[in-house]
N, C-alpha and C positions, 0 to 999 in steps of 0.2 A: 299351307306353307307360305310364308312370308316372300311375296312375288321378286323382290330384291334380291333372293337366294336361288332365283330360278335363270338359267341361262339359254337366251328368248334367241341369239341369231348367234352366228358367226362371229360377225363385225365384236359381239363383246368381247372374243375371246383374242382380239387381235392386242398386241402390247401397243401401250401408246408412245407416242414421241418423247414423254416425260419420261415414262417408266425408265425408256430404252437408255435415256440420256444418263439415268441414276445408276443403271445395272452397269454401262460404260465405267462409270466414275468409279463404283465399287469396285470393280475389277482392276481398275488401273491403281488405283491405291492398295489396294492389297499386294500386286505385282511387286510396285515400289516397296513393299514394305515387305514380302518374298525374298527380296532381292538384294535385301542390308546384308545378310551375313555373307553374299560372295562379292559384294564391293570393298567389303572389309577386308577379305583373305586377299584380292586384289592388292588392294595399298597394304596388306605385309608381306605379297610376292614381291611388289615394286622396290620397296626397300632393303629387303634380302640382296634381289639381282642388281641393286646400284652398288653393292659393297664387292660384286666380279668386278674384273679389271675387262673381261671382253667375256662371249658368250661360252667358251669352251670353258671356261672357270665356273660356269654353274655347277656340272657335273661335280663340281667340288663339294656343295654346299646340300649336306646329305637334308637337310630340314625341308627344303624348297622340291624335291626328288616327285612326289604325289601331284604337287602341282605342275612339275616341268610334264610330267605324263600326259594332266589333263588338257596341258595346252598344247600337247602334241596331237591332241583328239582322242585318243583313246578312254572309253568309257569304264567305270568299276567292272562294268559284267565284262567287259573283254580282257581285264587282268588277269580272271584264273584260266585262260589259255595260254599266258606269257610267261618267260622265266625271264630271271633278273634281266637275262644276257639280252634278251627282245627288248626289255623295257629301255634296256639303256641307248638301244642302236633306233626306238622312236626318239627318244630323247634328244639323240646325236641328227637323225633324220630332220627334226625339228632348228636345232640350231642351224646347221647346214645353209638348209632352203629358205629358211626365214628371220632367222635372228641376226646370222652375219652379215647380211644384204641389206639390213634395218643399221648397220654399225653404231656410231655411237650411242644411236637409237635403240637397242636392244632392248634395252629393261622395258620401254616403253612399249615395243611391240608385243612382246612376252606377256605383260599385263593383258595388252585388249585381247589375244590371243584365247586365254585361259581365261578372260569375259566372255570371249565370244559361244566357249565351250558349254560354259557354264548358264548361258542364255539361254541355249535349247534346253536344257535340263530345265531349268526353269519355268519355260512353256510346256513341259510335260507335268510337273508337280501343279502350274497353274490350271490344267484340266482337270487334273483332278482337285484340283480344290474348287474351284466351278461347280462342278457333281457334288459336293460333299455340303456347300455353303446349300444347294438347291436341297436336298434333304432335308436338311438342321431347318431351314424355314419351313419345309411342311410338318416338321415334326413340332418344331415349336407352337407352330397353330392349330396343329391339332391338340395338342397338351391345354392348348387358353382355351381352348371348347370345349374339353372334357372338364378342364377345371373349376369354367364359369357357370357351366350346369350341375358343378357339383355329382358329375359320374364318376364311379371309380373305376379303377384300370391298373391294368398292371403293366410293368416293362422289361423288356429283356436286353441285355447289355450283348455288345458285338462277344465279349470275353464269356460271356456264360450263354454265349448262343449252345452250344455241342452239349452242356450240362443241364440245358433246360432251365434256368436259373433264374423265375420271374419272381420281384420283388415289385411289393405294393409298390404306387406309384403316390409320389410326392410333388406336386406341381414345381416348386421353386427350385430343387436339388435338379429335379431331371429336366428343365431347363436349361440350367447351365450346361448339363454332360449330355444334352439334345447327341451333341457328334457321337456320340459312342452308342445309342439307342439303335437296335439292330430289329426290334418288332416292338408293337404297342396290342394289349388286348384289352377290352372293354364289353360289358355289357349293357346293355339298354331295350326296357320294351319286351323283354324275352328273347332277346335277338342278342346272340352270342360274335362279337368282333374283332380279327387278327390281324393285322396291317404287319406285314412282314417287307423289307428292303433287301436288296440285291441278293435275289439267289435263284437258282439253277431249277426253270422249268422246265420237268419231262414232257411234257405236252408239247412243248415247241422247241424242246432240247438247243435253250438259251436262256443267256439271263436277264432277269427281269426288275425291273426296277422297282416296281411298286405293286405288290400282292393284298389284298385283301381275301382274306380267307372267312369263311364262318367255323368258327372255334373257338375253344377255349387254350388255356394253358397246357393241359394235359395233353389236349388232341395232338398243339404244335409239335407235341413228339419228338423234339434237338432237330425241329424241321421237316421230320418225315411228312408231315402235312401235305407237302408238292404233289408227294406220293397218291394224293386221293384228289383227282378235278373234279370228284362232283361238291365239293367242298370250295369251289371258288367261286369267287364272285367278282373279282374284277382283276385285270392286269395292265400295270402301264407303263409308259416311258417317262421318265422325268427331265423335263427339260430345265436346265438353268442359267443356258447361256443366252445372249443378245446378238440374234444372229436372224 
């Protein structure tokens, strides 16, 4: 085995100062660019609520109604506890404590407000996009290893996980749609291999990030696979953030 592909201490496995610095930048740029479609609904709350004459006049303006909610704080999953009559007396709660105290400043505050809201949701999608960008890169390096040795392999889409639905695998196509790749299986040597992502092991009744199993297509079974540990061969955590 080619001594380069062997991992000799610790210290290799530590990210370096560059790495860190790149994974930082990647992150914050994707945030930013996460983050266009609620600056935009932003500047057309802002302009909606300049066209009130003060903040009780919002309650007027049925178009702006979703957004006065979310800058009241209330989240989508806490809507279907609410009826109209709830939403409007957050709404009213809202203007009260913070918008009339803000006076001619209203639209102004209303804006960062329904920013601020929208922030956290943010930092929740930005996690999981983190886990998902950390995937999509091991998947794509493993596809360039399968490819450049010229192994074949096949793959299973998140959507035909339950139907068992592996189609040949195509280096360049399954590339692009890496994100949607939910298992890779390959043989090589005699040696039958199933790399399966995020699902529910009985053995440790949790989920598990990274499974390698020894199988084929057939064994994977719409996943029963978990179902049998003497069939496994590795389990991991995927890390992908810079921490």
């Amino acid at each position: 085995m080619n001594p380069l592909l062997i991992i000799r201490s610790a210290q290799e496995l530590i990210t370096s100062r560059t790495q860190t610095r790149s994974g930082f930048i990647e992150a914050a740029l994707a945030k930013n660019e996460k983050g266009r479609p609620y600056i935009e609904q932003a500047r057309t709350l802002r302009a909606y609520a300049l066209t009130a004459e003060n903040p009780q006049a919002l309650l007027g303006i049925d178009a702006i109604r979703p957004a006065l909610l979310t800058a009241s704080g209330l989240s989508d999953k806490a809507f279907k506890y609410f009826t109209e009559a709830d939403k409007t007396e957050a709404i009213r709660a809202l203007i009260k404590n913070f918008l009339e105290p803000a006076g001619n400043e209203f639209a102004e505050e209303l804006t960062y407000r329904f920013l601020l809201i929208k922030g956290d949701s943010l930092g929740g999608s930005m996690r999981n996009y983190v886990g998902e960008l950390a995937q999509m890169k091991l998947v794509r390096k493993l596809l360039s290893l399968l490819a450049i040795r010229e192994i074949p392999y096949y793959v299973l889409s998140k959507q035909q996980k339950k139907n068992n639905g592996w189609t040949s695998g195509s280096y360049e196509a399954d590339f692009t749609a890496a994100s949607e790749i939910a298992a890779i299986q390959w043989s090589h040597d005699g040696k039958n291999r199933l790399l399966f992502f995020n699902t529910k092991i009985p053995l440790v009744n949790n989920n598990v990030d990274i499974c390698l199993f020894d199988g084929d297509c057939l064994s994977f079974d719409s996943g029963r696979i978990v179902n049998h540990p003497q069939k496994a061969l590795m389990f991991g955590e995927l890390k992908g953030g810079i921490d």
